[in-house]
N, C-alpha and C positions, 0 to 999 in steps of 0.2 A: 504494500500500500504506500503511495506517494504522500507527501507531506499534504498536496493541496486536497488529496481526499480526505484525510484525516479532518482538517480544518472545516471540510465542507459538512461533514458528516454530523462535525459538533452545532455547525450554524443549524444546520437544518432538523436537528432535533431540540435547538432554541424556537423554534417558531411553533407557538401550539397550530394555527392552521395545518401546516403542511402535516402538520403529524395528525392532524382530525382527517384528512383528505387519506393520508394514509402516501404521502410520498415518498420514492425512494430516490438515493444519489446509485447512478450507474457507474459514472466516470468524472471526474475531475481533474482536471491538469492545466497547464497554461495557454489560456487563450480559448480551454476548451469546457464547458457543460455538457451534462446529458445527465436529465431526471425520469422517471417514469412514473405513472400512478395507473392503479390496476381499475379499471373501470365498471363501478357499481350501479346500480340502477339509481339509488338518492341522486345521480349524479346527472341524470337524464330529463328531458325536457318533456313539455308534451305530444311531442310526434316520436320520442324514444332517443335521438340525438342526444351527445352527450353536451350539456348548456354550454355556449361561448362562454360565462363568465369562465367556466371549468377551467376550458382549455386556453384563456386568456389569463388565467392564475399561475397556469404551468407554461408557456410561454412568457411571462413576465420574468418570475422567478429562475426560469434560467438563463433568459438574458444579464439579470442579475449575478449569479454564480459565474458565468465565465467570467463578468468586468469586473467583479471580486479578484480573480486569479491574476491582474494585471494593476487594480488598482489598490486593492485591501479595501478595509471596511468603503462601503459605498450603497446606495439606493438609486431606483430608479429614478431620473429625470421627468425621462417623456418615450412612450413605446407605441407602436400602430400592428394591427393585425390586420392580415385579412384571410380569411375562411376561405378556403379550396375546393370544400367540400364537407358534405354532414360525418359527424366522429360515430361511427357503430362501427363496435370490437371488442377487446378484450381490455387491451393497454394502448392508455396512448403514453409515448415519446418525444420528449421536447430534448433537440440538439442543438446547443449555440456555440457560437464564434464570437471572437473577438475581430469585427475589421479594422479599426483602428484604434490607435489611443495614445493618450498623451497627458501630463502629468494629472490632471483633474480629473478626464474624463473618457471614457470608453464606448466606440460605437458599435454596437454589438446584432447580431442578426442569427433568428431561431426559427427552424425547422421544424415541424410537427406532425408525428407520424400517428398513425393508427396501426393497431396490430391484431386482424381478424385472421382466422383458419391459416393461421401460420406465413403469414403474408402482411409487409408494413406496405400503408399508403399515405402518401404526404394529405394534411388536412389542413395546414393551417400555415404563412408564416409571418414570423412577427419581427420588427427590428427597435431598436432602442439604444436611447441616450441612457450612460450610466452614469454618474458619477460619484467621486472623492468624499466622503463625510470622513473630517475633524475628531469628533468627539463622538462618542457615544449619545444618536440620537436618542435619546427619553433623559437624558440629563440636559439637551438643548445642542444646537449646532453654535 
């Protein structure tokens, strides 16, 4: 195990959401994310579709994770999605990158797969401004 899994593992078992969703860290390393979360029916909308907030949780958040990996502690700025297609499967897969960055801030871009009958299809993808936080936000930036 890499150091930056190690680190990613302890964040993401700080955040009570992602551990209510039931998220897991796949891979962690520099410049790179990849989260997954197993796909439950609470998670579905009313045509059966698993809800955009869902999969715009899990695209946020690991836009976040890789510009962690370049920037350290840091929050999202500003992110845009957009939907490829409706999410029905088992797991979906969020993969980000780091495309650029520089001492503040990280431009980051994430990938979102579905994984039905043994087969990923892209569903979603998102990109986002990361940046630099100071201090520990809940004592103030």
């Amino acid at each position: 195990m890499n150091g930056f899994f190690e680190m990613g593992q302890q964040v993401l078992v700080s955040q009570p959401f992602s551990r209510l969703l039931g998220t897991e860290l796949c891979e962690l390393s520099e410049g790179y994310a990849e989260l997954s979360l197993r796909i439950r029916e609470d998670f579905k909308q009313s045509y059966g579709f698993v809800h955009g907030g869902v999969v715009s949780y899990l695209a946020d958040n690991c836009l976040t994770f890789a510009g962690a990996t370049v920037l350290g502690n840091c929050v999202t700025s500003e992110f845009k999605i957009n939907y490829v297609m409706p999410t029905i499967g088992e797991t979906l897969v969020a993969k980000a990158t780091v495309l650029a960055f520089a001492l503040r801030q990280a431009v980051c871009e994430c990938k979102l797969y579905v994984v039905r009958g043994g087969e990923s299809m892209l569903v979603a993808v998102a990109q986002g401004t990361i940046v630099k936080i100071e201090t520990d936000v809940r004592g103030g930036v």
